[in-house]
Wavefront OBJ file of the C-alpha trace (Angstrom):
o trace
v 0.000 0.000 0.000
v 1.569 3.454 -0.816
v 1.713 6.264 2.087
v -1.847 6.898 1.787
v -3.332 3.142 2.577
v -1.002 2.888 5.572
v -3.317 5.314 6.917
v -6.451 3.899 8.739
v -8.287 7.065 8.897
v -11.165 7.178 6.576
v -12.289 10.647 6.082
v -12.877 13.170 3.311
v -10.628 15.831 3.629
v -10.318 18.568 0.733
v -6.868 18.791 -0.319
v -7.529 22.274 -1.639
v -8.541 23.498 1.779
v -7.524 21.129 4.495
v -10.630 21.025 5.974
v -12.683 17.530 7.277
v -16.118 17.210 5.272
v -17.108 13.880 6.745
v -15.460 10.899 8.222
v -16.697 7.345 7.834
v -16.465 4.427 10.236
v -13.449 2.121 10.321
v -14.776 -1.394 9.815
v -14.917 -3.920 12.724
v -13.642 -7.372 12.972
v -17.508 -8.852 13.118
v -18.206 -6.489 10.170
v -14.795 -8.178 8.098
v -15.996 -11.388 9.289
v -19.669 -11.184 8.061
v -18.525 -9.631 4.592
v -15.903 -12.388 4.607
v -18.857 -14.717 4.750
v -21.023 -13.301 2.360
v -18.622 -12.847 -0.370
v -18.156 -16.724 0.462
v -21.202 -17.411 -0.022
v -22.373 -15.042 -2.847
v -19.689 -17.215 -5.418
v -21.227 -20.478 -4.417
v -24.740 -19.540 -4.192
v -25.089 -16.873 -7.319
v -21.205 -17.086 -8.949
v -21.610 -20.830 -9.792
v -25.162 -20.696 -10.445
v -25.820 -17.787 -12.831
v -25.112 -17.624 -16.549
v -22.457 -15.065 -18.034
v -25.282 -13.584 -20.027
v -27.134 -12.978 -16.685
v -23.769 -11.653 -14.774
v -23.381 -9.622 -17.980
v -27.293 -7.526 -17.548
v -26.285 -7.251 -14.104
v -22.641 -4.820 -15.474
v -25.273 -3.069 -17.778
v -26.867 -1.828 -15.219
v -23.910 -0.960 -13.626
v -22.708 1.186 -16.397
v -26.058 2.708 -16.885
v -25.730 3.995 -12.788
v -22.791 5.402 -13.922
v -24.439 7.468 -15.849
v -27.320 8.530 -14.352
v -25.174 9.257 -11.456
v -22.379 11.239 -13.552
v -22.187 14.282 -11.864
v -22.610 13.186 -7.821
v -20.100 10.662 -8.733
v -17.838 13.506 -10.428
v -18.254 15.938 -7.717
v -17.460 13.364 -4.865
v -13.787 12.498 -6.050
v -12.999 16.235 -6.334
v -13.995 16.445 -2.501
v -12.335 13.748 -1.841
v -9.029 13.968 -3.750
v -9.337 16.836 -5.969
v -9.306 16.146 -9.160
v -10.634 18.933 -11.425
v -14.076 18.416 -12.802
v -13.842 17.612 -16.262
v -11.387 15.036 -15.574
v -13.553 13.556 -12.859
v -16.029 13.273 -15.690
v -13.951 11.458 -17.867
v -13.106 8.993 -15.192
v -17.038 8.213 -14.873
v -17.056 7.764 -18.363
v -14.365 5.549 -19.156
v -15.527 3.504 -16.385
v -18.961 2.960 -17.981
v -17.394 2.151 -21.041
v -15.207 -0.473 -18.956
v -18.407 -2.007 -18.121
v -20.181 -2.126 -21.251
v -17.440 -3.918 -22.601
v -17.604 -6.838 -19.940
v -21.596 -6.418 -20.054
v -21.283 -6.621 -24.326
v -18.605 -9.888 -24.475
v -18.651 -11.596 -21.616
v -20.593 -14.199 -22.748
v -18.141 -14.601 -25.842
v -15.269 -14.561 -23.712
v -16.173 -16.819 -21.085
v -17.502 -19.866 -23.756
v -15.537 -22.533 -23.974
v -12.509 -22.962 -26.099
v -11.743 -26.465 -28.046
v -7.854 -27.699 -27.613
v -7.147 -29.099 -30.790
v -6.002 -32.837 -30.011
v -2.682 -34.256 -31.472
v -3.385 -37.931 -30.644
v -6.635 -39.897 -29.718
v -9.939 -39.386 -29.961
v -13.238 -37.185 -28.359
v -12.707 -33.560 -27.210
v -10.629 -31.275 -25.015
v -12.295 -27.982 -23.853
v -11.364 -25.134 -21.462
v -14.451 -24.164 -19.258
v -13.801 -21.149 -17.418
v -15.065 -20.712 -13.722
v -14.877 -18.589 -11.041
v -12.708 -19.248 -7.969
v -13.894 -17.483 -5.036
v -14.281 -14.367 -3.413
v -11.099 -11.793 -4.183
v -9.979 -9.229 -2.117
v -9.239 -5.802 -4.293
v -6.707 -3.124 -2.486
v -7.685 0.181 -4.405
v -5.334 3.379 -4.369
v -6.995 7.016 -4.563
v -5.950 8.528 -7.916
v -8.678 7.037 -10.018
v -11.420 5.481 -7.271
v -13.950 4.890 -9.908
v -11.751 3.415 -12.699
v -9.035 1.263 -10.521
v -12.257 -0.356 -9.004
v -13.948 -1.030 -12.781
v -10.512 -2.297 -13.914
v -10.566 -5.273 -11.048
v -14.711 -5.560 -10.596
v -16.064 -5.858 -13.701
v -14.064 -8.878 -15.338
v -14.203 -10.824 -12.284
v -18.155 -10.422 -11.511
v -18.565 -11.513 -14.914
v -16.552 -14.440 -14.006
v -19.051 -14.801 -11.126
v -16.214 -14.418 -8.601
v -17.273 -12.404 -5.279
v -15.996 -9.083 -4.646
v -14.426 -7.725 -1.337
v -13.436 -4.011 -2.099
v -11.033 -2.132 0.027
v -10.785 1.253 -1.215
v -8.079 4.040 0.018
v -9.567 5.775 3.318
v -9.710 9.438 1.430
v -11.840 7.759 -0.734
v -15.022 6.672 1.564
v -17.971 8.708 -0.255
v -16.890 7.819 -3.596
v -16.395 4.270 -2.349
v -20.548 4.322 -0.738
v -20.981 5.228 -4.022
v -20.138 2.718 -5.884
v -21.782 0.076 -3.180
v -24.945 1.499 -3.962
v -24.670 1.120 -7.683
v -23.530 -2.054 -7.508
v -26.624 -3.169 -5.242
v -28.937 -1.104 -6.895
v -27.786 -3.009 -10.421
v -29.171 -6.152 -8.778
v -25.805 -7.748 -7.562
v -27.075 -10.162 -4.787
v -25.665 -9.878 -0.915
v -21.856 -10.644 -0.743
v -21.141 -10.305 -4.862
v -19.716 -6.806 -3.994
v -18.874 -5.827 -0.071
v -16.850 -2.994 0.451
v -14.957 -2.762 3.999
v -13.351 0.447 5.638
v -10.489 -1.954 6.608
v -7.456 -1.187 8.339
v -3.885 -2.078 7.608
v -3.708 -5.078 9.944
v -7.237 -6.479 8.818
v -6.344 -5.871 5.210
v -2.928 -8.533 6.392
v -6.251 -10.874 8.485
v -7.826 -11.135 5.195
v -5.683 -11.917 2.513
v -4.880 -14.809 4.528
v -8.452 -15.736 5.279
v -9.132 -19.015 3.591
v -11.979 -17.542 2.734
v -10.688 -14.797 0.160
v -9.194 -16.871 -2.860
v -7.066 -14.205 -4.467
v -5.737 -11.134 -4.147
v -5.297 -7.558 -6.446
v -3.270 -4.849 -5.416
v -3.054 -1.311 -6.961
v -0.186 1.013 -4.858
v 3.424 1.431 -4.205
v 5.874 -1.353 -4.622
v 6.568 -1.548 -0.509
v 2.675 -2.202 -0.229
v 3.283 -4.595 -3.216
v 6.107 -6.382 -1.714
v 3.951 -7.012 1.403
v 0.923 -7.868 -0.148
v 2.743 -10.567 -2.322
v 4.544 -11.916 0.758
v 1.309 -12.718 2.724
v -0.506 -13.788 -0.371
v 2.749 -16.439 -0.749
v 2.421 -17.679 2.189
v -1.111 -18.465 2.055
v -0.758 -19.534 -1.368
v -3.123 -16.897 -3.153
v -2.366 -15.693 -6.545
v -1.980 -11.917 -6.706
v -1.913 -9.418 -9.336
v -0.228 -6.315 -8.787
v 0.138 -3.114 -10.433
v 2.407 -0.635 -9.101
v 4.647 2.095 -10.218
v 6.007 3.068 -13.260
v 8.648 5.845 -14.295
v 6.987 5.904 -17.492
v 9.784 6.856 -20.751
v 8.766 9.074 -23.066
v 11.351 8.840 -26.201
v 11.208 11.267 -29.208
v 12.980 10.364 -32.209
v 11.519 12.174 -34.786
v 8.965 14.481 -35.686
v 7.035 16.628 -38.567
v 5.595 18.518 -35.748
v 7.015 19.272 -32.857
v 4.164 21.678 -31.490
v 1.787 18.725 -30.905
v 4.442 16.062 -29.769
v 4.866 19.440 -26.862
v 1.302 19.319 -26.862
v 0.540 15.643 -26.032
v 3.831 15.431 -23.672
v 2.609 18.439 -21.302
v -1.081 17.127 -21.239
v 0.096 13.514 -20.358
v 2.471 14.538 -17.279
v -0.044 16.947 -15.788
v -2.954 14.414 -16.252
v -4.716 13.980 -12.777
v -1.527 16.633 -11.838
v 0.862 14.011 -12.577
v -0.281 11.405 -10.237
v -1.018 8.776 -12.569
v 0.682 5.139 -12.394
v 1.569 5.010 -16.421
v 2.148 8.727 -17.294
v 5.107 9.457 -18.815
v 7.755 11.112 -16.503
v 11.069 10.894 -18.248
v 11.071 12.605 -21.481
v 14.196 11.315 -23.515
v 14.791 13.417 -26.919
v 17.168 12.882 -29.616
v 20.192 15.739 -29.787
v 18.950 17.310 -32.678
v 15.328 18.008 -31.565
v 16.169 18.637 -27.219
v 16.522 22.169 -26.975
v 13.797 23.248 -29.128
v 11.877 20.408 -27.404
v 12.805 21.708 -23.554
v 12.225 24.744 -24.243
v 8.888 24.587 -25.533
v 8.182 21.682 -23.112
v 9.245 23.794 -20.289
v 7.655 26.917 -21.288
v 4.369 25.026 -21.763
v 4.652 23.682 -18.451
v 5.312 26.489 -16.530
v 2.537 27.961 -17.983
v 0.198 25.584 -16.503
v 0.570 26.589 -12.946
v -2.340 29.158 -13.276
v -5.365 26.704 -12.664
v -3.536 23.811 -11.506
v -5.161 21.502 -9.488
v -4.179 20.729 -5.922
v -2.214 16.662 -5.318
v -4.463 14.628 -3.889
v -3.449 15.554 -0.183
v -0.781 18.064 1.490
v 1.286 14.507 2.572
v 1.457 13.715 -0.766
v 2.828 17.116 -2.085
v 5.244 16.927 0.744
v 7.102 13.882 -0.469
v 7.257 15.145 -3.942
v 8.917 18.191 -2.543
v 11.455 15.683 -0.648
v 12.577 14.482 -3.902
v 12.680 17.351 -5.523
v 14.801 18.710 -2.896
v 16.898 16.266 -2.719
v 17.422 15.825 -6.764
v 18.642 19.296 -6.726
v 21.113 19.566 -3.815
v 22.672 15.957 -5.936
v 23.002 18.379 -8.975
v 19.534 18.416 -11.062
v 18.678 21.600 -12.359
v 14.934 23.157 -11.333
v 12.692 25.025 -13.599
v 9.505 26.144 -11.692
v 7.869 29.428 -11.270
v 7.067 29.421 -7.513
v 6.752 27.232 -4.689
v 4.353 24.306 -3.030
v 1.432 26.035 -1.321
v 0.058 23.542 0.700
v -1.312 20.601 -1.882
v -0.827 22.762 -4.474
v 2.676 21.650 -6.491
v 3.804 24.331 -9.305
v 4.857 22.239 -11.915
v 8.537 22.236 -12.572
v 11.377 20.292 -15.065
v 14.245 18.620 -14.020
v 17.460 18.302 -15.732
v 21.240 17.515 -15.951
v 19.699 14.108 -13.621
v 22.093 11.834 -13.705
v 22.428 7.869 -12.646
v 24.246 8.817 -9.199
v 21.286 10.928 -8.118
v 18.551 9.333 -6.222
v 15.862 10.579 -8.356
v 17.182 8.913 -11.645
v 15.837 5.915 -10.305
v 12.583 7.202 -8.468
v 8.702 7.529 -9.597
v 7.682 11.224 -9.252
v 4.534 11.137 -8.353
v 3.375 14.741 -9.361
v 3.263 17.753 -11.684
v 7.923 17.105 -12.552
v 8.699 15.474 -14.932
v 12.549 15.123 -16.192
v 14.120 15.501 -19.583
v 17.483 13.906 -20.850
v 19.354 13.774 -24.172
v 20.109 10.943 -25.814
v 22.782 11.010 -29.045
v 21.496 8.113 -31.197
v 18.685 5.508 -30.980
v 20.727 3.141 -28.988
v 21.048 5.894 -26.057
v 17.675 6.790 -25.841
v 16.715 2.835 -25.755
v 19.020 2.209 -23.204
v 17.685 5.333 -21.089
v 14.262 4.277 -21.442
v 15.097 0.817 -19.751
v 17.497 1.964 -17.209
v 14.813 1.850 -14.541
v 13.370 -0.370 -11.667
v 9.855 -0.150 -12.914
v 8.600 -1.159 -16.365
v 4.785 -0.300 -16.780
v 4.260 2.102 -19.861
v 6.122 3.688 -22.611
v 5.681 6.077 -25.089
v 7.241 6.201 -28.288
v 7.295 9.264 -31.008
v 9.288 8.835 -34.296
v 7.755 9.031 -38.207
v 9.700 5.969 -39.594
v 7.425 2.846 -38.995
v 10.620 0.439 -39.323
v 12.074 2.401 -36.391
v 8.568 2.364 -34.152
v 8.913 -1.859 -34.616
v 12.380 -2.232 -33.528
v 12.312 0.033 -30.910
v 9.311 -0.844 -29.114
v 10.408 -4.143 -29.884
v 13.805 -3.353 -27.262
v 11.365 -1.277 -24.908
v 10.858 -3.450 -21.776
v 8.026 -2.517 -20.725
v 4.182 -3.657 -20.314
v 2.665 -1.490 -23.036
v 4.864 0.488 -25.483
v 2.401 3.474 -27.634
v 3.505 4.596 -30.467
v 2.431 8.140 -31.486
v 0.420 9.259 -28.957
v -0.949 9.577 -25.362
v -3.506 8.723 -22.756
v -4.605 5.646 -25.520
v -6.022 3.099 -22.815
v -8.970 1.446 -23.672
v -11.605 -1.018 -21.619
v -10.315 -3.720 -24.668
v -6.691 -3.185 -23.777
v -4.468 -4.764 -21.340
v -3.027 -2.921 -18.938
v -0.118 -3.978 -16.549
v 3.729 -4.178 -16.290
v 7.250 -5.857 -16.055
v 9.766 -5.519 -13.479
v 9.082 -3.992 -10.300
v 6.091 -2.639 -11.970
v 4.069 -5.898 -11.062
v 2.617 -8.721 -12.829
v -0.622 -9.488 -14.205
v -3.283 -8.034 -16.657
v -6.193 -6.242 -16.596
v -8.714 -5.310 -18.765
v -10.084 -6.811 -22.138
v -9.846 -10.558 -22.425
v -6.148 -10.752 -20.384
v -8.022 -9.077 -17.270
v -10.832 -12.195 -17.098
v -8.046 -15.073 -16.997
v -6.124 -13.727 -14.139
v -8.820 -15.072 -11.379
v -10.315 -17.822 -13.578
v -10.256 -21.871 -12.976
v -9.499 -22.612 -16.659
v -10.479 -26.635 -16.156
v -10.329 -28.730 -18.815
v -12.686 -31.181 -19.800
v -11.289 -34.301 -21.815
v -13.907 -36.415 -23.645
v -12.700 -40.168 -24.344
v -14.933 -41.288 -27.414
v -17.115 -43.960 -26.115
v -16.176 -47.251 -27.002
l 1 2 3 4 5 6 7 8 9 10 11 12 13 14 15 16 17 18 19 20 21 22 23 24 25 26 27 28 29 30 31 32 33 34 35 36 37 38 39 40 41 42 43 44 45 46 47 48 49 50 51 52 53 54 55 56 57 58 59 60 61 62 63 64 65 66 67 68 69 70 71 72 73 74 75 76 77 78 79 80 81 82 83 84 85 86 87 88 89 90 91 92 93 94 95 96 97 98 99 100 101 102 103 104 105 106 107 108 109 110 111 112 113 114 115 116 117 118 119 120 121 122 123 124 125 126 127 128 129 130 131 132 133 134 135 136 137 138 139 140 141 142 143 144 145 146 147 148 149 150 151 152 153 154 155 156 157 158 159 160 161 162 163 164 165 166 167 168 169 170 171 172 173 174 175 176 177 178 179 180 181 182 183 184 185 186 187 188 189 190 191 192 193 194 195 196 197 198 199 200 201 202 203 204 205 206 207 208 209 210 211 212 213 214 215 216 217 218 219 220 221 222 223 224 225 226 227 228 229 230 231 232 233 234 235 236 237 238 239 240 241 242 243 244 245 246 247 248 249 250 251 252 253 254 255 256 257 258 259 260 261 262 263 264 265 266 267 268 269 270 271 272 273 274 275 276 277 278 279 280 281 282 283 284 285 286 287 288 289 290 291 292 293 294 295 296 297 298 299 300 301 302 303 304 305 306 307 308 309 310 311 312 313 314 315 316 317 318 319 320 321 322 323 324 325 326 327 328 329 330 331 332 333 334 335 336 337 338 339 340 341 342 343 344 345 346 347 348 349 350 351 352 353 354 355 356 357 358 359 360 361 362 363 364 365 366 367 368 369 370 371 372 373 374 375 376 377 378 379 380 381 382 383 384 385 386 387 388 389 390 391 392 393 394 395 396 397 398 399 400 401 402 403 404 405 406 407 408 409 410 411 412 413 414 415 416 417 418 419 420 421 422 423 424 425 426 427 428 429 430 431 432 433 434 435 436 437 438 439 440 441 442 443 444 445 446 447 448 449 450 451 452 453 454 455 456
């Protein structure tokens, strides 16, 4: 869990102001205990039972909440972590599109699929089937659309739900228990818990809870895969990512500014797969910082607060720190609070501690590289290896390079491209596992096979 979910304290505070709007109720051990058992039982009695086309009404509705419920749902994640409005909006949106998807092919995608046999005769199929009720450990940057990522493939499965979202995040979290209920999910199918660190380590243990997905830091990673190990749980994790962003080549430079600027200060910079280390060819890196710079400074009129005054205070420790190693600053004031001016770093090099960090917030930092090679090797000479981005106009060059990118997605030509039918997830200390599309329903799926003998 990252600094946030080692906090037990669920509350709404306004990272713009400081001030306490509501606090919620930490969770008790009867109230784990009886959502433990009715996420049990809500995979025997309705996860085994039901059809995917009737699991997949049940999402439609779900996605049709969404929108009816746009703007409340919009308008509690700005109280609750501020993100600006029309971005809120978007998150509501995508997340309903998340769920269509699952609603529109789950019954395609959960079918069974024939294994071709080499010898004998009769049939081989894969029937897919839930396995139990799965604990989900939610962070607060996207609380709508890290919850859709995990939910909706796995309630098509007809696996159980146990939701524990980040304690800034209670209303939006309410929120999304209604809608789920509302849709017609039955007790226990979706059970959200105000847990605390130490029942969050009681229940991925539980023999009860069959798996286990994790969204957060790679420390809360680490210890989530440790406990899940030794209870034997599969986990998936997705963690975070010092995204490269490599420019090659380009007929204009103006929009390749453009799309670079609007990706790092998506969500002001606090998003797992943005792109944080911009890597430019020699002959394109000054005219590229400057502009970059210059269009990044600019964007400190309007911005956004972080999601809480905590967080902007560790940004500022590795800022700090970065510069007294040798980086070079460009901001236009000073952290106010939440509020983080955005700023560039350069002249980062591999002895400073922030060459190798995640910066988690409105800084991104900039390198030259002399030749294709250098900006390849750059791009992989980091712990984490969740996104990349890739800008160049010769197609032979786009293959081979993202070919040599290690990473869990490589895009070519563009930004913010996710998509409810694409995979998302990472290499290295990243994590492991898929979601979304079809890679996001076999992660917490019995794939059984089924081998016919031909009756003799």
């Amino acid at each position: 869990m990252d600094e946030h979910a080692l906090i037990d304290d669920y509350a709404v505070i306004d990272p713009a102001t400081g001030e306490r709007i509501a606090t919620f109720p930490q969770a008790s051990h009867a109230d784990i205990d009886a959502g433990l058992d009715a996420a049990a039982s809500a995979c025997e009695a309705w996860g085994r039972a039901s059809s995917p086309a009737e699991r997949a009404a049940l999402l439609r509705r779900v996605a049709e909440l969404h929108g009816e419920r746009r703007d409340y749902l919009a308008a509690a994640i700005g109280r609750e972590m501020g993100k600006p409005l029309e971005e809120a909006l978007g998150e509501v949106d995508f997340c309903r599109e998340i769920y269509e998807f699952y609603a529109d092919n789950a019954v395609r995608l959960l079918g069974d699929e024939q294994v071709p046999l080499i010898q004998g005769s009769g049939t081989a199929v894969i029937r897919r089937s839930p396995v139990g009720a799965l604990l989900g450990i939610m962070p607060w940057n996207f609380p709508y659309y890290q919850v859709a990522r995990f939910a909706a493939p796995n309630l098509a499965i007809g696996n159980s739900i146990v939701l524990k979202h980040a304690p800034q995040c209670p209303e939006s979290a309410a929120a999304l228990h209604g809608i789920f209920a509302e849709a017609g999910f039955p007790l226990g199918a979706y059970v959200a818990v105000n847990a605390t660190v130490n029942q969050v380590a009681e229940m991925i243990a539980d023999p009860r809870i069959a798996g286990v997905s994790l969204t957060g830091s790679e420390r809360a990673g680490a210890a989530v895969a440790e406990i899940a190990g030794r209870n034997l749980k599969k986990v998936v994790l997705e963690l975070g990512g010092s995204d490269p962003f490599v420019l090659l080549s380009t007929v204009d430079l103006d929009a390749v500014v453009e799309a670079a600027v609007a990706a790092r200060l998506d969500n002001v910079g606090q998003v797992c797969n943005a792109p944080k280390r911009f890597i430019v060819v020699d002959e394109l890196y000054e005219a590229f910082l400057d502009r970059f710079t210059n269009s990044m400074l600019a964007a400190a009129d309007g911005i956004a607060p972080m999601s809480s005054v905590r967080a902007a205070q560790g940004l500022q420790g590795q800022v700090d720190r970065a510069v007294v190693q040798g980086a070079v600053l460009r901001t236009t004031g000073e952290r106010d609070g939440a509020f983080f001016p955005p700023g560039v770093l350069t002249s980062v090099t591999r002895d400073q501690d922030v060459f190798s960090q995640e910066l988690f917030g409105p800084v991104a930092m900039v390198f030259r590289a002399s030749s294709e090679a250098e900006a390849v090797e750059l791009a992989n000479d980091t712990p984490y290896g969740l996104g990349a981005y890739l800008f160049t106009t010769d197609t032979e060059q786009a293959k081979r390079v993202a070919d040599q990118i290690d990473a869990g997605m490589v895009f070519i030509n563009g930004v913010m491209l996710d998509a409810a039918e694409l995979p998302f997830g990472g290499v290295k200390r990243s994590g492991f596992g898929r979601e979304l599309g079809h890679f996001g329903m076999d992660e917490f799926v019995n794939k059984k096979l089924i081998r016919t003998q031909a009756v003799r």
